[in-house]
C-alpha positions, 0 to 999 in steps of 0.5 A: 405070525405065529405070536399073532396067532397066540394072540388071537387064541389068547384074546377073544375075538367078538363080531364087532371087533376092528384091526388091521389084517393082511392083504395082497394089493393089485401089486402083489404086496402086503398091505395092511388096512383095517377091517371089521370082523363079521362072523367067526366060525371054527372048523376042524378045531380052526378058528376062521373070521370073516373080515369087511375092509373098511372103504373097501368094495364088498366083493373083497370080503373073505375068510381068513385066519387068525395068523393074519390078523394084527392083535396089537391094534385090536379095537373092540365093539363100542357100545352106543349108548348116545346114538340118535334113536327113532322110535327106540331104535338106532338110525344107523348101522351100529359096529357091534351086532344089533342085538348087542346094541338093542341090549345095551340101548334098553338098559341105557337110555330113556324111552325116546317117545317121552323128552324132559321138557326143554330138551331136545333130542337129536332125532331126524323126525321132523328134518325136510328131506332135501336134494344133495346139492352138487356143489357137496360132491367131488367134480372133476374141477374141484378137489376132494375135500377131506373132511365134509362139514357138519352141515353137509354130512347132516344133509347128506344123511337125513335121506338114508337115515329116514327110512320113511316112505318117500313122497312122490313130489320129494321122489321126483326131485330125487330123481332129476339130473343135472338139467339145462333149464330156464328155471335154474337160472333164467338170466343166463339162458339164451332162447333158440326158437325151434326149427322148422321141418325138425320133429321133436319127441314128446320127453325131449322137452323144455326150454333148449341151448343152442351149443357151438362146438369149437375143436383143438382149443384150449379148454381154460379159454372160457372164462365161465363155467356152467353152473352146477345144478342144484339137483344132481343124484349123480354119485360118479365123482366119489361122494355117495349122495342120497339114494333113490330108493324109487327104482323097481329093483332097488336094494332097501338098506333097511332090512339088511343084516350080517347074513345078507352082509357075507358070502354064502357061496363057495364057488359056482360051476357054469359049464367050462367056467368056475365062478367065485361069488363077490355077494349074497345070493339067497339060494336055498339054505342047504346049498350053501354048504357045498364046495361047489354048487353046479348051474345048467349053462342053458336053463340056469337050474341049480344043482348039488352035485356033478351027478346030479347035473350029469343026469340033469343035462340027459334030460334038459333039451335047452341048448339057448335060452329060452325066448326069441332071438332077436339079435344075431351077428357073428356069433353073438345072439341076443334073446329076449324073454318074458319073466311071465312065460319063463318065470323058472329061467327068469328066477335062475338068472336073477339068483346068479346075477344076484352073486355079482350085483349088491346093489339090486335086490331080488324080486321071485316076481319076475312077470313085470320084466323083460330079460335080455340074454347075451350069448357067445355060440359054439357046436355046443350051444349058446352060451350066457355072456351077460343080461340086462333086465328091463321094466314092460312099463317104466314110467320114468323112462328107464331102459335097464333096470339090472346089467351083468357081464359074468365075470369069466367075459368081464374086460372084453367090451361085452359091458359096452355092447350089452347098454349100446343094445339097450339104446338101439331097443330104446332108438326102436321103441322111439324113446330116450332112456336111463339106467336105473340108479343106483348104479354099481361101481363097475357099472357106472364106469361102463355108462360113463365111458359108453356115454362119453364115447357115443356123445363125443363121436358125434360132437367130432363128425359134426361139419361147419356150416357156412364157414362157422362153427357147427352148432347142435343142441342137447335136445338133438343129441339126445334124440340121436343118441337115446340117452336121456337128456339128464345123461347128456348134460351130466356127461359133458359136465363129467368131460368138462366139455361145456362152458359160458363163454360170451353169452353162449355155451361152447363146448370145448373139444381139446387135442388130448380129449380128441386124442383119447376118444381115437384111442379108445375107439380103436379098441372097441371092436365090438358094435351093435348093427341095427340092420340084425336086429328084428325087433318090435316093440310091444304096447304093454299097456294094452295087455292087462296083466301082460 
């Protein structure tokens, strides 16, 4: 470690710059993976280097110093003199700091606005933004290829890579789900005529499947799997496909730099609870450099220092969030608050959610939204669990907008209960809902096992009618459920549940997918009661400005 360390004092490490730097894994053991460097500063005549491991979740990115980093395959900044421009500048990240690449893009290569003639440069100008099809993705029946063709990585990067305003036709296509409609493949639909006396809401609509539920089968019995659709957005299974950039809290990728790029937050004290920030948050400048910063656990307000919180809290006579509670059962409680009337609290929640989300960018302009405020109450108060945000008016049927669980209740079935309220809100309101995407990483594995659970607890307490197999269409499962239709079919095709078997699709419920459902039920010991919810939606389109 110590010739490491020489090494590095001898050799100038630059931003840019890759090597290989130590590591504990989950398991406790060393491990070695490659990293970039972001900054370097020194302190108390000590260099430190702040390192992203490459394919590595951000929140893993730390300070670090030069007796952990592995000098012998140090890999320098390349300068892109070939990389493919748009009006003068890079369509992609460059490994070295912008201005670097700017620098060395003005001495080196043409003007891109005037081509020889007969040449063509590689630009994505003119390229048709396309839907990612789902066969480019990883399924849970198909294996991970390792390298993707150059066909595919080209269609995969013209979305990201634009950074043009999208139309809002092609947005709209962005945005679909997986579907089950006539129009994908209209010989291989199967019509069912509607049943009387069965209302149905105005977003379920669309041609339907009539699906038969066959239990403790062998799933590999059915000869035919669903086809993919062809405009699935769904990322779960590991490949990114190209991003929505249509949702109101979406991170826009464009404006993002190393600043954003690195942790400005040491630690954040909330009441009992010391918090170690995974992302960027933009509090003000000068509290960045402090050890600690301290929050009010009831009004979120930050403060320097413990004095100054010690004095605030003589002062701050909140003891709960403000806004209504309505929600309470045992000691969870559930507060809803306007981001208009509580604009100061909205902002304060926004900038420590920020701490933990980096997909989800912060808006000061919090009037458009509804905050719903988790909390655990004790003889002090009522303390913050978790949130989710949610849009006074989505016109695309989104019911969440930002989801936080803090980390100290992380892995306690708080994540669950936080989207199983949002659905009852939905089921009150008399709508279906989504998410906005993109999601998370922890977040999407929270949706995916809330949908599995729900959609399976149904499918299993369906009873045979006349003798034969219980029947039940998407249109009814999104119905009872309030998960988006889209959400629904996208589920069972994650399960592998659905297949095409005789001109019919069944959906194949095997012993290990049954058994496994019991198992995870049983663990969940936390569920919403709609009978302690007092809640009534409001018609935000009537109310101007709100």
């Amino acid at each position: 470690m110590t010739k490491m360390a020489d090494n590095a004092s001898s050799v100038e490490i630059v931003e840019g710059c890759r090597l290989p730097v130590l590591r504990k894994n989950q398991e406790h053991e060393d491990e070695w993976p490659l990293a970039e460097i972001l900054s370097v500063k020194e302190v108390s005549g000590r260099k430190l280097f702040y390192v992203h491991y490459i394919d590595f979740n951000k929140r893993l990115d730390e300070w670090v110093t030069a007796d952990r980093l592995d000098m012998k395959k140090l890999q320098f900044p390349k300068k892109e003199a070939k990389t493919p421009t748009k009006n003068g500048l890079p369509t992609s990240r460059p490994s070295s700091p912008e201005r670097e690449v700017r620098k060395s893009l003005d001495l080196n290569l043409p003007p891109a606005t005037a081509p020889s003639r007969g040449k063509t440069l590689p630009t994505l100008q003119k390229r048709k933004v396309e839907p990612v099809p789902l066969a480019t993705q990883v399924s849970p029946a198909t294996p991970v290829p390792s390298l993707p063709s150059s066909a595919e990585a080209t269609q995969a990067s013209v979305f990201p890579a634009v950074r043009e305003p999208t139309p809002f036709k092609a947005r709209e296509e962005h945005e679909q789900l997986t579907t089950l409609t006539t129009q994908q493949n209209g010989t291989a639909r199967r019509l069912i005529p509607a049943q009387p006396g069965r209302k149905r809401k105005a977003n379920c609509g669309g041609t339907d499947e009539m699906i038969k539920v066959l239990q403790y089968n062998n799933p590999q019995s059915a000869s035919v799997f669903l086809p993919p659709p062809e405009d699935s957005q769904d990322s779960s299974d590991g490949i990114p496909s190209a991003p929505r950039m249509t949702g109101s809290l979406v991170s826009d990728r464009s404006h993002d730099d190393i600043v954003t790029r690195m942790k400005n937050i040491e630690c954040i004290e909330l009441g009992r609870h010391r918090l170690k920030p995974w992302y960027f948050s933009p509090y003000p400048q000068e509290l960045t450099a402090l050890p600690i910063l301290y929050l009010c656990e009831f009004c979120l307000k930050y403060l320097k220092s413990l004095k100054c919180l010690q004095r605030h809290l003589t002062k701050c006579n909140l003891r709960h969030p403000p806004g209504n509670e309505i929600y309470r059962k045992g000691t969870i409680s559930f507060f809803e608050i306007d981001g208009r009337k509580n604009k100061n609290y909205s902002q304060n929640l926004c900038l420590l959610a920020k701490c933990f989300l980096d997909h989800k960018t912060l808006y000061y302009d919090t009037d458009p939204f509804l905050f719903y405020v988790m909390t655990e109450y004790d003889s002090k108060g009522f303390h913050i669990v978790g949130y989710f945000s949610k849009e006074k008016e989505s016109t695309e049927d989104y019911n969440v907008a930002c989801i936080l669980t803090l980390p100290p209740y992380q892995r306690r079935g708080y994540g669950k209960l936080l989207i199983e309220f949002s659905y009852e809100l939905s089921k009150v309101e008399g709508k279906t809902g989504t998410p906005e995407k993109p999601l998370s990483d922890l977040g999407l594995l929270s949706y995916r096992s809330y949908w599995s659970q729900t959609i399976l607890e149904i499918l299993m307490d369906l009873k045979p009618d006349n003798g034969e197999r219980p029947q039940i269409t998407i249109n009814e499962i999104s119905e009872i459920t309030s998960v988006k239709k889209e959400d629904v079919i996208s589920t069972l095709q994650y399960l592998n549940l659905i297949n095409y078997y005789k001109g019919q699709y069944i959906l194949t419920l095997s012993e290990d997918i049954v058994d496994g459902h019991e198992r995870a039920m049983q663990k969940r010991h936390s569920r919403i009661d709609p009978k302690c919810l007092h809640f009534t939606p409001k018609d935000w389109s009537k109310r101007g400005k709100w």
